[in-house]
ZALO-858210 format. One line per field, with one value per residue (C-alpha): x, y, z. Coordinates in nm, 2 decimals. Example, Ala and Ser with C-alpha at 12.3 -4.5 7.8 and 13.67 -1.06 7.14 Angstrom:
ZALO-858210
x (1.23	1.37)
y (-0.45	-0.11)
z (0.78	0.71)
END
This chain:
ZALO-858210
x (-1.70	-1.88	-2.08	-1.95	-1.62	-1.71	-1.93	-1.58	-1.31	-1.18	-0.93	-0.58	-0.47	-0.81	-1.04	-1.27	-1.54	-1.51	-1.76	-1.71	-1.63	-1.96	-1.89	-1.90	-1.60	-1.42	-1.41	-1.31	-1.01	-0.92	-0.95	-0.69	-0.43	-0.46	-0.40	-0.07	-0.17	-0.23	0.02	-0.02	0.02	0.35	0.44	0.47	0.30	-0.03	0.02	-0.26	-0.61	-0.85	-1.12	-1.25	-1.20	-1.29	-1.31	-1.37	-1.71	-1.59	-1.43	-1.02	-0.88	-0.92	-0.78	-0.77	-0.93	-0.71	-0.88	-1.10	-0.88	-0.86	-0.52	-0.55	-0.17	-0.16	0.10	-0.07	-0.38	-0.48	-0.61	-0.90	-0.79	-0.61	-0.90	-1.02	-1.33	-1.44	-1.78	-1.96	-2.08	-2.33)
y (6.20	6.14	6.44	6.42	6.50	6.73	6.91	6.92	7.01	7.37	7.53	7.54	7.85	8.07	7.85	7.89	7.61	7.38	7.17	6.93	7.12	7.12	6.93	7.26	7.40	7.12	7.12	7.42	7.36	7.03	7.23	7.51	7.22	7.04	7.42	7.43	7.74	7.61	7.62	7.57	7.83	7.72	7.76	7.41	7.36	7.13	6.89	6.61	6.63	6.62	6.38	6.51	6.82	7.08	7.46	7.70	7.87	8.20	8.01	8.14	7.79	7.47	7.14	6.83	6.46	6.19	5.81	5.98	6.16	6.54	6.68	6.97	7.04	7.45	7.42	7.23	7.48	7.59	7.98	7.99	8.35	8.21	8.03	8.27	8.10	7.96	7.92	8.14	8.01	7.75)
z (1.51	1.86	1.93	2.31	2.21	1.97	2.24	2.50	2.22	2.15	1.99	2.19	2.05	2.14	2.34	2.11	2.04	1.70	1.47	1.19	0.84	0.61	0.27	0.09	0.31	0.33	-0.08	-0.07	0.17	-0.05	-0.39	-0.23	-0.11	-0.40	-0.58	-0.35	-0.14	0.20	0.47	0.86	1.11	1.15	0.79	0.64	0.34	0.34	0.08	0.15	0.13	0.41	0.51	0.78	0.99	1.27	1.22	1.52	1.54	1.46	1.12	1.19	1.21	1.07	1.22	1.01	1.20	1.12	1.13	1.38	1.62	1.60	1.56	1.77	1.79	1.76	1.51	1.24	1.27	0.93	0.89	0.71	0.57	0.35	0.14	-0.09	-0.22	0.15	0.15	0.42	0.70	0.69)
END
């Protein structure tokens, strides 16, 4: 992801500021949708992995990057409460 973009984005809900998911985090959110407990804020079950994504620096939601383009739509947030083995922060 361009690091200019990265450096303007933020979270829609909070305002809060995001960065790219480490590979350690984002195995963890992958190994808990591929366990079936991830859902959205909105409730909707997450049933694809992710290949890329953004968290918010103080590590509450997650939004998945799709070919490139973040999907910052407050709805398909994903609280990173629910992730029980999330790794700490990096």
């Amino acid at each position: 992801m361009d690091k200019r973009l990265l450096d303007i984005l933020c979270c829609p809900v909070n305002k809060t500021p995001v960065r790219l998911l480490s590979r350690a985090e984002m195995d963890a959110l992958n190994g808990a949708i591929t366990a079936g407990g991830v859902v959205t804020t909105a409730g909707n079950p997450v049933r694809e992995r992710i290949d890329e994504g953004l968290i918010t620096t103080d590590r509450k939601l997650i939004y998945r990057v799709d070919d490139g383009i973040p999907v910052m739509l407050p709805e398909e947030g994903i609280g990173a409460t629910q992730l029980n083995d999330f790794p700490t922060a990096p």
